[in-house]
C-alpha positions as CSV (number, residue, x, y, z in Angstrom):
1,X,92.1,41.3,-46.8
2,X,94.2,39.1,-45.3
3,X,93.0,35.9,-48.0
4,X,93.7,38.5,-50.7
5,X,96.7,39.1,-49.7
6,X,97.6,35.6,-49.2
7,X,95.9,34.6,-52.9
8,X,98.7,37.6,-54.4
9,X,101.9,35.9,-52.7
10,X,100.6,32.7,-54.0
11,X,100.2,33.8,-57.4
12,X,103.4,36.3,-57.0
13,X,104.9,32.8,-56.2
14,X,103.7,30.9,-59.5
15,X,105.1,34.0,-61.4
16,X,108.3,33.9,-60.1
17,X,108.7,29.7,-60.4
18,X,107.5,30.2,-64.0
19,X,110.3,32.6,-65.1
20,X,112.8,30.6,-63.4
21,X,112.2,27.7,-65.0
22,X,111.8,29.3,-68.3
23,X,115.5,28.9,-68.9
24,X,116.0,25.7,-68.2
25,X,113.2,24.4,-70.4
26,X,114.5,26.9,-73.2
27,X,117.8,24.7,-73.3
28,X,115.5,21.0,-73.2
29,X,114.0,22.0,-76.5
30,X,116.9,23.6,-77.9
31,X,118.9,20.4,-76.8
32,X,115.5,18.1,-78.3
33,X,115.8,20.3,-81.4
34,X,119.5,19.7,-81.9
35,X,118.8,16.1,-81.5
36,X,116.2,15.5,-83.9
37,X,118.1,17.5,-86.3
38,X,120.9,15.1,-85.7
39,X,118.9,12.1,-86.3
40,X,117.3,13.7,-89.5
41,X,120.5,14.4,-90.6
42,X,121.2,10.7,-93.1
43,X,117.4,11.8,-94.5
44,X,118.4,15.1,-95.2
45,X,121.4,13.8,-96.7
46,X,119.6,11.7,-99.1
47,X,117.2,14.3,-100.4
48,X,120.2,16.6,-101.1
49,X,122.1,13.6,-102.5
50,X,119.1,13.4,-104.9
51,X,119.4,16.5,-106.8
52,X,123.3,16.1,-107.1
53,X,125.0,14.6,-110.0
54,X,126.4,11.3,-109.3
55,X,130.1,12.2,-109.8
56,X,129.6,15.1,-107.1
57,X,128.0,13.0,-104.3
58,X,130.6,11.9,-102.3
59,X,133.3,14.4,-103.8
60,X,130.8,17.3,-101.7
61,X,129.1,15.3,-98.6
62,X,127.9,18.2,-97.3
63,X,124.0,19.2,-97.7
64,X,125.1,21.8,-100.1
65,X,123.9,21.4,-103.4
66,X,126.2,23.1,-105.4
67,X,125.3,21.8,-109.4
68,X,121.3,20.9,-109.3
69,X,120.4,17.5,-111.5
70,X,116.8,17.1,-111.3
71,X,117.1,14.2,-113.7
72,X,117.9,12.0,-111.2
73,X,114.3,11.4,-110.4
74,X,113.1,10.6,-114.5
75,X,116.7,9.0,-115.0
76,X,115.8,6.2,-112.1
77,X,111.9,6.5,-112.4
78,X,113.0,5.1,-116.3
79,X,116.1,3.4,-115.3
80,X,114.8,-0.4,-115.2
81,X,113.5,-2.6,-116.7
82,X,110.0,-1.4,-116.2
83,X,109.3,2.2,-114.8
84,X,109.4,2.8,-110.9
85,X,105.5,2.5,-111.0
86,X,105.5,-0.9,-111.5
87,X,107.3,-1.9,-108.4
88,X,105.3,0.2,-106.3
89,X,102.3,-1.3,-107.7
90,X,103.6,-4.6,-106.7
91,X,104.6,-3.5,-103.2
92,X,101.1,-2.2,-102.7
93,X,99.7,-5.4,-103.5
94,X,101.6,-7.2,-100.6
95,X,101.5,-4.6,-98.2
96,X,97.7,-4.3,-99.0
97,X,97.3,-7.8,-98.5
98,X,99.1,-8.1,-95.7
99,X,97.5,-5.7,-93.8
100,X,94.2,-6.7,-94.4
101,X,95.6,-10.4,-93.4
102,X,97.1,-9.5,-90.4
103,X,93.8,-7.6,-89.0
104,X,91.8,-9.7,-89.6
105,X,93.5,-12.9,-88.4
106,X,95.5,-11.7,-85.6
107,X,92.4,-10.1,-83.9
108,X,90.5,-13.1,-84.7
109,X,93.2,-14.7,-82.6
110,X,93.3,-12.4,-80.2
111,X,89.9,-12.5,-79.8
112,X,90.0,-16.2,-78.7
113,X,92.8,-16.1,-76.3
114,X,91.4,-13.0,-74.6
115,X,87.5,-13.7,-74.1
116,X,87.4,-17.7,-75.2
117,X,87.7,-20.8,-72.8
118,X,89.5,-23.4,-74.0
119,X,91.8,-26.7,-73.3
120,X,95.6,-26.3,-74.2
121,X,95.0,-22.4,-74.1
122,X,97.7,-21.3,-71.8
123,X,100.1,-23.4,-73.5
124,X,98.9,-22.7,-77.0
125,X,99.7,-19.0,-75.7
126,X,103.0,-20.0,-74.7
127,X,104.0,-21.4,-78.1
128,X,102.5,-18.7,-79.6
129,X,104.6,-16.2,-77.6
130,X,107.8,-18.3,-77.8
131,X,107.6,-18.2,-81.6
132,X,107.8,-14.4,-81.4
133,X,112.3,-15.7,-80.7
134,X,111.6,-17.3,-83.9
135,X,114.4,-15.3,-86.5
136,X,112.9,-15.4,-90.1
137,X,116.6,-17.4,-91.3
138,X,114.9,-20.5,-89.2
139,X,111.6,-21.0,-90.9
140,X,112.6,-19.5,-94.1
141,X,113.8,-23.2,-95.7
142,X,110.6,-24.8,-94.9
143,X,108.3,-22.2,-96.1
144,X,110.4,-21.9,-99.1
145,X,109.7,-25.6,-100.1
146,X,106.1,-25.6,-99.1
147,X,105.4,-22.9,-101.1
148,X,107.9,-24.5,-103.7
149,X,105.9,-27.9,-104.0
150,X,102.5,-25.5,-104.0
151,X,103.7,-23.7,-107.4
152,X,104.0,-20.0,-105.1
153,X,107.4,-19.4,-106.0
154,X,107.2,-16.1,-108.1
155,X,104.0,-14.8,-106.9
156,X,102.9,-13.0,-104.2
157,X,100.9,-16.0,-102.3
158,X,103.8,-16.4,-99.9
159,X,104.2,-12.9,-99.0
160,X,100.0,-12.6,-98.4
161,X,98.5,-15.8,-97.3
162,X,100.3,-16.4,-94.4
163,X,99.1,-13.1,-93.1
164,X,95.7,-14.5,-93.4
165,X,96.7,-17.6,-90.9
166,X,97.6,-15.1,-88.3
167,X,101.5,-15.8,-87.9
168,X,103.0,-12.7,-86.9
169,X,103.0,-13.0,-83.0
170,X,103.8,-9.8,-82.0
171,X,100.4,-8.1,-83.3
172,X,98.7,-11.1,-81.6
173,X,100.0,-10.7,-78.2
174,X,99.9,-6.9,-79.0
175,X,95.9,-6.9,-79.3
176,X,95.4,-9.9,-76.6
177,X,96.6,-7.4,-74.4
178,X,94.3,-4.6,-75.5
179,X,91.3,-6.7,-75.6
180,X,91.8,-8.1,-72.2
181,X,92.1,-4.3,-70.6
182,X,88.0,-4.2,-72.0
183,X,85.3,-4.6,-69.3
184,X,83.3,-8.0,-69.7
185,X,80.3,-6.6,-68.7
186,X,80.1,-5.4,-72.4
187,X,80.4,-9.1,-73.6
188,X,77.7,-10.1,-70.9
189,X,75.4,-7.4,-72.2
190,X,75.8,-8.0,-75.5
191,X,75.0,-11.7,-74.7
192,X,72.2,-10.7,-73.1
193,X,70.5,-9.2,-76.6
194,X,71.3,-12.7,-78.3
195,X,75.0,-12.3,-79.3
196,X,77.0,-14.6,-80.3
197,X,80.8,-14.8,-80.1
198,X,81.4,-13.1,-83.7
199,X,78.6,-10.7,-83.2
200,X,80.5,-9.8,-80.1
201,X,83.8,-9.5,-81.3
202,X,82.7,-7.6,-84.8
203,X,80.3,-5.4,-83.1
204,X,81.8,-4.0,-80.1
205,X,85.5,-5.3,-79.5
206,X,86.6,-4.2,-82.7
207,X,85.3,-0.6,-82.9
208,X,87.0,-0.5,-79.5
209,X,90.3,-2.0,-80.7
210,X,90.8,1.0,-82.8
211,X,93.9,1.7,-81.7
212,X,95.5,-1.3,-81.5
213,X,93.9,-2.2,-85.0
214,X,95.7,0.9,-86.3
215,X,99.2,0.0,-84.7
216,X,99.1,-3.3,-86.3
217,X,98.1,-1.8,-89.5
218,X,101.2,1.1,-89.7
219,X,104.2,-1.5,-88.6
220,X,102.7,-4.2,-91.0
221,X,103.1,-1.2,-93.5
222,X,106.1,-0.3,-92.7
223,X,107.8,-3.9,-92.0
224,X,106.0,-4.8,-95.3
225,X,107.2,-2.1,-97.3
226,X,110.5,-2.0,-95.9
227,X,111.4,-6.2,-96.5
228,X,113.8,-7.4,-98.7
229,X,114.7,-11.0,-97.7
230,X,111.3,-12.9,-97.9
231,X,110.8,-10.9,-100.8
232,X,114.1,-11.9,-102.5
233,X,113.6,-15.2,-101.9
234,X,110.1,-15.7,-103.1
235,X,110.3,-13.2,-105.9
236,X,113.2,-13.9,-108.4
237,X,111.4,-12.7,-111.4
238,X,112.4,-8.9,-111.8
239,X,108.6,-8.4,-113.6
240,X,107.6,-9.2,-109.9
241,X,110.0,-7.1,-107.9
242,X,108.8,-5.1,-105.4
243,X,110.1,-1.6,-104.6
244,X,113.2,-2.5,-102.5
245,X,114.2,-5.1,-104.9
246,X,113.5,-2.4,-107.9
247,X,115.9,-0.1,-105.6
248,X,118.8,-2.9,-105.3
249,X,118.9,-3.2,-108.9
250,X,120.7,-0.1,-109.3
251,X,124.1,-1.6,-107.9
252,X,125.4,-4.0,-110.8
253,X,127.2,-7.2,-110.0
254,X,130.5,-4.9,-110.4
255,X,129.1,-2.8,-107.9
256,X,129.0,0.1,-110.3
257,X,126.1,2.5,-108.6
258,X,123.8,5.1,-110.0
259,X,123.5,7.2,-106.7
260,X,121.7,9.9,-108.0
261,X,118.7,7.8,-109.4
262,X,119.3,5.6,-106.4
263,X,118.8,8.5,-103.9
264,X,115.9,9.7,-106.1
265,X,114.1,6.5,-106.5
266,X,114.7,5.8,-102.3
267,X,113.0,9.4,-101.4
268,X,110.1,7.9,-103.3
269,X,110.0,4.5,-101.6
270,X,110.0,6.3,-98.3
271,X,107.1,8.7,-99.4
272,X,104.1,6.4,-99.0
273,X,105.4,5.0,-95.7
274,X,106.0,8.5,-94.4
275,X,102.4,9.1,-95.2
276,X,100.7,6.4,-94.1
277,X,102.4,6.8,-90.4
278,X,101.7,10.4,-90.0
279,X,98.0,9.5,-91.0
280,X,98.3,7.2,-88.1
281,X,100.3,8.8,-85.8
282,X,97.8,9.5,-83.1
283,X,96.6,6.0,-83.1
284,X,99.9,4.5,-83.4
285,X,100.7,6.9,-80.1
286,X,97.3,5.9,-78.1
287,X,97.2,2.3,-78.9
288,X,100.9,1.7,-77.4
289,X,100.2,3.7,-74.4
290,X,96.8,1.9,-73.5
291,X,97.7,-1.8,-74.4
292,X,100.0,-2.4,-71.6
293,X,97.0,-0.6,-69.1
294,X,94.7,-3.1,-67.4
């Protein structure tokens, strides 16, 4: 009797925390909610702004979308000089290209500084690391004359190849940690059954990098998608613009804008990268939490 008793208070207990505490948590998500919808707010803005004519945009800044113009959207799709689809075909070139660069040779790389013995490999790490401070305005001079004297300029070579040469630092460092947080007994195993060193790191620390693999994959999207200097640079022929060149060519040299078919066009352009992260989300979530875990 006297357990039973003793098992009700403790549950009376739990019952009585519980609708305590209901309050409080009512006003976190309340206070979460109002936050996102505070951040969303700019997004919203533009999707409204989208369906407004262009003379009514800023004259009515509110969401309220008093006179509809779905024309923006086949107005700005037909606006250039080529329709919207060709620049999105072009930006799915280079971001294709440079995600498939940037997996492959930054795990490659990764692979080596995280399982391979080698002279100069703590300082090689080092440099590698310290080129992370690197800003893009340092290097860009250089690269632009190298890839001037290689014939490059107006193609996509010097938005893609590089990505095959392993230069962005961050995903390195990024999957050296990962790969390092894997037991080497699987290596020693695997060596064991006659593996060598790219059996080993296609066969087993690659499907285990899945994580970090896929959080390489969605900010190479994104940062791909979403750059306009490198692309500027390298790309002045508008045949070869990508979509946020397309979406700068609204604003004339007078600074007359189409924001209606600007608005239109940008909900577009964020489509595919709104897409591709949600696909990814749980990966993206799971492969920052377990790389910094050893």
């Amino acid at each position: 009797m006297a357990t039973t008793d003793l098992a009700a208070q403790v549950a009376a207990r739990r019952k009585e925390r519980k609708r305590r505490g209901r309050p409080k948590r009512l006003l976190i998500h309340l206070g979460l909610i109002t936050f996102g919808l505070v951040m969303l707010y700019p997004l919203l803005w533009m999707l409204a702004s989208s369906f407004k004519p262009t003379e009514l945009i800023f004259r009515e800044p509110g969401l309220w979308i008093s006179k509809l113009a779905p024309g923006n959207y086949v107005e700005g799709w037909n606006a250039l000089r080529n329709p919207f689809h060709h620049y999105i075909i072009n930006s799915t070139i280079v971001v294709a290209g440079s995600v498939v660069g940037n997996l492959l040779a930054c795990s490659l790389a990764a692979y080596a500084f995280a399982r391979l013995k080698f002279f100069g490999k703590r300082t090689f790490f080092a440099v590698m690391l310290g080129s992370i401070m690197l800003p893009i305005h340092v290097v860009i001079v250089p690269q632009y004359i190298l890839f001037s004297n290689l014939d490059w300029i107006n193609t996509f070579y010097p938005l893609i190849v590089p990505k095959f040469l392993a230069v962005d630092a961050f995903f390195i460092f990024l999957m050296v940690q990962f790969i390092r947080a894997l037991p080497r007994e699987l290596d020693d195993s695997a060596r064991i059954d006659g593996c060598g060193h790219f059996r080993i790191y296609w066969k087993i620390i690659m499907p285990l990098c899945t994580p970090a693999l896929a959080t390489t994959a969605i900010f190479t999207f994104i940062w791909t998608w979403n750059d306009f200097f490198s692309q500027l640079v390298f790309l002045t022929d508008p045949d070869m613009a990508t979509v946020p060149l397309a979406l700068r060519q609204f604003v004339d040299s007078q600074g007359q804008t189409s924001w209606g078919p600007l608005f239109a066009m940008s909900v577009i352009a964020i489509g595919p990268v709104f897409g591709f992260f949600l696909a990814g989300q749980r990966y993206l979530v799971r492969g920052i939490a377990t790389t910094g875990i050893k």
